[in-house]
C-alpha positions as CSV (number, residue, x, y, z in Angstrom):
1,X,-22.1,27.8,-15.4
2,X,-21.8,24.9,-12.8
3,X,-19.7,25.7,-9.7
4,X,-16.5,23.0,-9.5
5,X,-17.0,20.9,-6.5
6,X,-13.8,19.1,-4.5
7,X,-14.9,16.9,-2.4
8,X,-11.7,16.0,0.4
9,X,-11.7,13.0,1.9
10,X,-9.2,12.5,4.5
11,X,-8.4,8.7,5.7
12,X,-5.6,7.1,7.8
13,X,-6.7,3.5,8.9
14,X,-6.5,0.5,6.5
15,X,-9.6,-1.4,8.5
16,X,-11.3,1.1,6.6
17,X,-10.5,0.2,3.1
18,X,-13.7,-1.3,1.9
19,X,-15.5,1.6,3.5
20,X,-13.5,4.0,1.1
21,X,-13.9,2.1,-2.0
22,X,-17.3,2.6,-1.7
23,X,-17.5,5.9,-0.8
24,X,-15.6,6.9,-4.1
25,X,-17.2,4.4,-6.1
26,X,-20.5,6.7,-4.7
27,X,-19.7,9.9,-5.3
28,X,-18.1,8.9,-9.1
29,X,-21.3,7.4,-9.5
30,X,-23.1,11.1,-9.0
31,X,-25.2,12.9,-11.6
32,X,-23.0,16.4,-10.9
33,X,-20.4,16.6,-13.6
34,X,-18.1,19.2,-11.9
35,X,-16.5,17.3,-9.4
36,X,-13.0,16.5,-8.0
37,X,-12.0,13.8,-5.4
38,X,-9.2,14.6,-3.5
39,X,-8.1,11.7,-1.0
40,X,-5.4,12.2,1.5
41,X,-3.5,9.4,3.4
42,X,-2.9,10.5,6.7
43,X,0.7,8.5,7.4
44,X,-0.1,5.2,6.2
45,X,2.0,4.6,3.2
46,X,0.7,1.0,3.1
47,X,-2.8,2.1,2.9
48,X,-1.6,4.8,0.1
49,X,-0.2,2.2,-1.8
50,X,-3.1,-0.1,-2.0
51,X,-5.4,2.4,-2.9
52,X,-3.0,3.1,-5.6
53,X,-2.8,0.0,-6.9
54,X,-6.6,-0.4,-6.6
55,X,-7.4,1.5,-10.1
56,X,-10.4,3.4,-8.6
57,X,-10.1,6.3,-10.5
58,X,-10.3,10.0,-8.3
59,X,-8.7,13.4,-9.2
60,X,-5.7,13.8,-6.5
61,X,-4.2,11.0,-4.6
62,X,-1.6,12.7,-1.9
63,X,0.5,11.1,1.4
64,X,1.4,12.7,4.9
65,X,4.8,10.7,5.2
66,X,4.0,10.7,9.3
67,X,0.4,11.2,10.9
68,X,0.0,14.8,11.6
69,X,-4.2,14.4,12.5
70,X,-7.4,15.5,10.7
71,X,-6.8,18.8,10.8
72,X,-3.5,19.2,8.9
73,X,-5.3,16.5,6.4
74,X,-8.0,18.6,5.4
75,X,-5.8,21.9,5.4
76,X,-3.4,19.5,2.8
77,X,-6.8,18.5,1.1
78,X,-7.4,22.2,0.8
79,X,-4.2,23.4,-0.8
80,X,-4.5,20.5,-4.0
81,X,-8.4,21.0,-4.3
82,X,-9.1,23.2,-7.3
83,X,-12.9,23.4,-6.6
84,X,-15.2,26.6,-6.2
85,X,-16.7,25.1,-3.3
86,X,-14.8,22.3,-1.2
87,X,-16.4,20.0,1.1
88,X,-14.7,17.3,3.3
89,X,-16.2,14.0,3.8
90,X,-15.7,11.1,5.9
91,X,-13.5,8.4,4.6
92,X,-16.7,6.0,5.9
93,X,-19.3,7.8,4.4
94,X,-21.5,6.8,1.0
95,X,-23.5,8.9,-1.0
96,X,-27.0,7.8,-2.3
């Protein structure tokens, strides 16, 4: 049996919007079947709310009301990820 995978990507600044998309677009676009994508909004509700509305599809969308740093993010990230294994990405990354 596969391990579960959640992959945690924590993000915070709306100039890096595009940079997301793409980055989930690339990792729903994986051959592993067992994955989860978690993203958490680091106290930008306006950022939350257009990735919302943007219909990408990932596993767990959450929001810090207020900007309490990486850290904190990831532990949040942690706490909703249901995965055997978790790993954190960054919200400017793209897999290939």
């Amino acid at each position: 049996m596969l391990a579960s995978v959640s992959i945690v990507i924590c993000t915070h600044r709306k100039e890096r919007y595009n940079e997301l998309v793409e980055e989930m677009n690339s990792l729903k676009s994986q051959s592993y079947d067992n994955l989860e994508i978690v993203v958490v909004v680091d106290g930008n509700k306006e950022l939350y709310d257009k990735i919302l509305k943007s219909g990408i599809e990932v596993d767990k969308k959450t929001l810090n009301e207020k900007n309490l740093g990486l850290s904190e993010s990831r532990n949040r990230g942690m706490k909703e990820a249901k995965g055997d294994i978790i790993a954190f990405f960054d919200d400017d990354a793209v897999c290939r």
